[in-house]
C-alpha positions in Angstrom: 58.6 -45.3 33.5 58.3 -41.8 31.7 56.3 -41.5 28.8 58.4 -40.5 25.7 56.4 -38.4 23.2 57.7 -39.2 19.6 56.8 -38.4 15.9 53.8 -40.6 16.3 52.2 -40.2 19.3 48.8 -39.8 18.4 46.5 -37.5 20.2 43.3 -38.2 22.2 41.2 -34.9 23.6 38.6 -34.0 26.3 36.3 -31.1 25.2 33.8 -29.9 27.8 34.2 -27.1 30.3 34.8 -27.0 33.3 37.1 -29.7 33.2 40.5 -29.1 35.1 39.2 -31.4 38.4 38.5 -33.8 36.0 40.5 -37.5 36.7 40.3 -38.8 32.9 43.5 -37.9 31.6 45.6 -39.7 34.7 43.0 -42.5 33.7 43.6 -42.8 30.5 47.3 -41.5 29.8 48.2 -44.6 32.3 46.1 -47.1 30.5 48.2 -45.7 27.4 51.3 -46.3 29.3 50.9 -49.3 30.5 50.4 -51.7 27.2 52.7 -49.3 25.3 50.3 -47.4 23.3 52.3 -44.1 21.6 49.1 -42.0 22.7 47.8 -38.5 25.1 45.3 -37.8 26.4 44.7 -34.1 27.4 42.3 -32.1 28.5 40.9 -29.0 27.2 38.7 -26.6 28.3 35.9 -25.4 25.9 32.4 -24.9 25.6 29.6 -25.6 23.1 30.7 -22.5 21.2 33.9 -24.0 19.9 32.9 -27.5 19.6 32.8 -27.3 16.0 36.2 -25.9 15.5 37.3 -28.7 18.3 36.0 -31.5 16.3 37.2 -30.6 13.0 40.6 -30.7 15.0 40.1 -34.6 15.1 40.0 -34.8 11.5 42.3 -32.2 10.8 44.8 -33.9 13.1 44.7 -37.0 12.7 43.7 -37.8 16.4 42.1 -41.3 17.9 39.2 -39.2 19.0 37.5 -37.5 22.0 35.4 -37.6 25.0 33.2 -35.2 26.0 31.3 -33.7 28.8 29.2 -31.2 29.4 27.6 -28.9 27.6 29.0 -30.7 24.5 27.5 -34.0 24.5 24.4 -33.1 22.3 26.0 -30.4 20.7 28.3 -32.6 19.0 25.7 -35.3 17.9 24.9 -33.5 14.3 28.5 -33.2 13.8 29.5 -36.4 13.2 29.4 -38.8 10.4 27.6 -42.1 11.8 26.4 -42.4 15.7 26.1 -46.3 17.5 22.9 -47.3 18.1 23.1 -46.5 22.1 23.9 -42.7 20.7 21.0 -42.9 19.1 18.4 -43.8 21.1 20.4 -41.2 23.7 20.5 -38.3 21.6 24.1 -37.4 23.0 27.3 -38.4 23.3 30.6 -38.5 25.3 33.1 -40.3 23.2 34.1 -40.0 19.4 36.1 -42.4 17.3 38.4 -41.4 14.5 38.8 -44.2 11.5 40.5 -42.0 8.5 38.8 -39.2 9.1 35.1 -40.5 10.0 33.8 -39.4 12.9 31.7 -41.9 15.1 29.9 -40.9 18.1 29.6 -43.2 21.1 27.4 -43.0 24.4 29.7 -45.2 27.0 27.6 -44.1 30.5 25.4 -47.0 29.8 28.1 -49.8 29.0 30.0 -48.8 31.5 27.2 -49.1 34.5 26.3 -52.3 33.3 29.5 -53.8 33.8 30.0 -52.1 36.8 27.3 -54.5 37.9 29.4 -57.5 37.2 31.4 -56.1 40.4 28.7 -56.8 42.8 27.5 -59.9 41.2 24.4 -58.8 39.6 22.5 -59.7 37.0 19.4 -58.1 35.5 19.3 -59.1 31.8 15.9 -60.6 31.4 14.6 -59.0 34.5 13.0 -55.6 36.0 14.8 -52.8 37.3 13.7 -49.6 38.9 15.8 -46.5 38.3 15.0 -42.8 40.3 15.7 -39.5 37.3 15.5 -39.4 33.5 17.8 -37.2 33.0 21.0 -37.9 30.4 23.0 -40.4 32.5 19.6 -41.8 33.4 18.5 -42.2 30.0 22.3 -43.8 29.0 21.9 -46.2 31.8 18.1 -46.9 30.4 19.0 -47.5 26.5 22.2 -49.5 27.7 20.0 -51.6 29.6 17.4 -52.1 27.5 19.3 -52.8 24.0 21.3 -55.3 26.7 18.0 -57.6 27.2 16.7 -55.8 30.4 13.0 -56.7 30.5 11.1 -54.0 32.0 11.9 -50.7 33.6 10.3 -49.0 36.0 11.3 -45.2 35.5 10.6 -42.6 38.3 11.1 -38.7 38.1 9.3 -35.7 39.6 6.7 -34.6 37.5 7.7 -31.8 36.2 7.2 -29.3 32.7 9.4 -32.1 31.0 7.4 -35.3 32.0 5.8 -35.4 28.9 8.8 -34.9 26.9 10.8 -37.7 28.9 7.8 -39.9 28.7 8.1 -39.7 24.6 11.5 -40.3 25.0 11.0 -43.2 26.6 8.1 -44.6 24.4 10.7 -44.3 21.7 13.4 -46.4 23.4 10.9 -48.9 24.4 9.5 -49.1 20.7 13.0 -49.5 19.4 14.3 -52.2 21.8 11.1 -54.1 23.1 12.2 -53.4 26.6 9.0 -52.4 28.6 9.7 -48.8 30.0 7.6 -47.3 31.8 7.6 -43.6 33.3 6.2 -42.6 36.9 5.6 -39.9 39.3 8.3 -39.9 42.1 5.7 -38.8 44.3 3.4 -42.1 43.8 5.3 -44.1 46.8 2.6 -47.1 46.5 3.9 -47.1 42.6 7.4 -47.1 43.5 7.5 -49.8 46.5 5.5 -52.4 44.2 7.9 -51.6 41.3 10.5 -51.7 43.7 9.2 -55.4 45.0 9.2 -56.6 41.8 12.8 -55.5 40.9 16.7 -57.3 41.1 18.0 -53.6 40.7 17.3 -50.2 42.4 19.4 -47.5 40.8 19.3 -43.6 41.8 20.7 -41.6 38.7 19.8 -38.5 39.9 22.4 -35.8 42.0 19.9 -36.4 45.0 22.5 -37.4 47.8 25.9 -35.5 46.6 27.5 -33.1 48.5 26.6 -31.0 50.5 22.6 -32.2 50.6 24.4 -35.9 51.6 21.5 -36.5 53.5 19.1 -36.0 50.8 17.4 -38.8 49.0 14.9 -39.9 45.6 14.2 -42.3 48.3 11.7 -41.7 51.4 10.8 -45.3 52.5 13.5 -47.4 52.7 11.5 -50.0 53.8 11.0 -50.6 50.0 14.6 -52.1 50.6 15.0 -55.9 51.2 18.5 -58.0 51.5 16.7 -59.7 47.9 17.8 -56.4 46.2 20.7 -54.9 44.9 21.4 -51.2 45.1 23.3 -48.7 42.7 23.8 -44.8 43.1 25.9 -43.2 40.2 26.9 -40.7 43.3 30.4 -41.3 43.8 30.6 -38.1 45.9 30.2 -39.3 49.2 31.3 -42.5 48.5 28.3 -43.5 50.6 25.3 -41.7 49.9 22.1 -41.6 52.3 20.4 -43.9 50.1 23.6 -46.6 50.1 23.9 -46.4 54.0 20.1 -47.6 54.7 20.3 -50.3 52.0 23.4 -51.6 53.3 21.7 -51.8 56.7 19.1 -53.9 55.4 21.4 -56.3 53.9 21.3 -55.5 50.1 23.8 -55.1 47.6 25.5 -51.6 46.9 27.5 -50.0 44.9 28.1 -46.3 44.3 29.3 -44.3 40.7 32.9 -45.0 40.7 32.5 -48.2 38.9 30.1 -46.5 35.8 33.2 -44.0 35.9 35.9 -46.5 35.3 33.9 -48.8 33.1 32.8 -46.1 30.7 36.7 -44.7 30.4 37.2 -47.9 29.5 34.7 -48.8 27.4 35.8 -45.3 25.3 39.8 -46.5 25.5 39.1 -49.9 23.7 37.2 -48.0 20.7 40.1 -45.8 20.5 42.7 -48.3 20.2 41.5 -52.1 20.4 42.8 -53.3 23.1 41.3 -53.8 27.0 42.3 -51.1 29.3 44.2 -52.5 32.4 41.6 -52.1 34.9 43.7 -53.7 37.7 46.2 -49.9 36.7 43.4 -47.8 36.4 41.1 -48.5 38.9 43.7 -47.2 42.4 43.5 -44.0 40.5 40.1 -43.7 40.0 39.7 -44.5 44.1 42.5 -42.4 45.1 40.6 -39.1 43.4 
């Protein structure tokens, strides 16, 4: 069935740049189509130096909102009217709502990895988790967690010229949510296997493993790894990083990044219009690409 475009279709828009590979409008225009909803979505190509004019487009016409990517998703944050708690705690944002001309910013990265874990039968609310980077879909996937009842999380990142920033950062999030956080050097294997030992999750949200470096990992023992845990890499290019190959061999659960992907589209589509997106639609596109 076509799509017909009438007097009022209303508009939704993708700012970031580069962003013609990207697979979000055939994700969400079929969503649109396939519960009937007189909405686009289209994607356009700009940078932080016309996000202002891009946003005041929302407003000015009339549109359900937008998602962003990079580099816009902290530019955008002091433009909007009001920011969700997640956004917050975050300091960025890839999704903005449109109620009569208010502008909400969301941060979706986080919900949609935490149902993504639904999908492998995990649980971790209430627990400890371990997760490799601190980095912005790290620290989505960290606030998520934590305003979701996580316990304690065990955060590792090379110690870099930022630690100390990220380590504030942290503090902050932990202070805000009572979930105890608490930052590591990548380097301290000892740390990370009994952090590891005591976790349900292991989650690498890091771009150690993509393409071409497929053989790389955050990971160097993977020993660590027991049939007890479950494993997530927000990688989704391989399908099957380094990391998700020698936990699968030792019998834990895995999943890679293509389930955070769908789940935050769809997390963004039901605050523009209300309703679920059809997952069971969505989802063949999302693998096919």
């Amino acid at each position: 069935m076509t799509k017909e475009i009438t007097g009022h279709t209303r508009l939704v828009g993708l700012f970031a740049t580069p962003i013609r590979h990207s697979v979000s409008p055939m994700i969400q225009n079929a969503g649109f189509q396939a519960l009937g909803i007189d909405a686009v979505y289209l994607a356009f190509d700009l940078g932080t130096d016309r996000i202002e004019r891009a946003i005041d487009s929302i407003r000015n016409l009339e549109m359900l909102g937008a998602n962003l990517s990079m580099p816009n998703k902290i530019a955008a944050v002091p433009l909007m009217d009001d920011l969700s708690d997640a956004a917050k705690l975050v300091g960025a944002i890839n999704t903005i709502v449109n109620q009569d001309g208010k502008l909400t910013g969301h941060i979706t990265d986080g919900i949609g990895f935490m149902r993504s874990l639904k999908d492998i039968d995990v649980d971790i609310i209430g627990k400890k988790m371990t997760i490799t980077g601190a980095g912005g879909a790290a620290t989505a996937i960290i606030v998520q967690a934590a305003l979701d009842g996580v316990k304690e999380i065990a955060v590792y990142n090379i110690k870099d010229e930022f630690f100390e920033r990220i380590q504030a950062t942290l503090q902050t999030i932990a202070e805000s949510t009572g979930c105890k956080i608490v930052l590591n050097d990548l380097a301290d294997e000892a740390a990370l296997a009994k952090d590891v030992a005591e976790s349900v999750l292991l989650t690498n949200a890091t771009g150690v493993g993509m393409k071409p470096n497929t053989e790389a990992s955050t990971i160097k023992n993977f020993d660590i790894i027991t049939k007890e845990l479950a494993v997530v890499d927000i990688i989704y290019t391989p399908r099957e990083t380094k990391l998700l190959k020698e936990a699968k061999v030792r019998g834990a659960k895995t999943s890679n990044g293509l389930g955070m992907l769908l789940y935050q589209g769809a997390a963004a589509f039901e605050l523009w219009t209300g309703q679920a997106m059809p997952i069971d639609v969505v989802k063949p596109i999302i693998e096919k690409n």
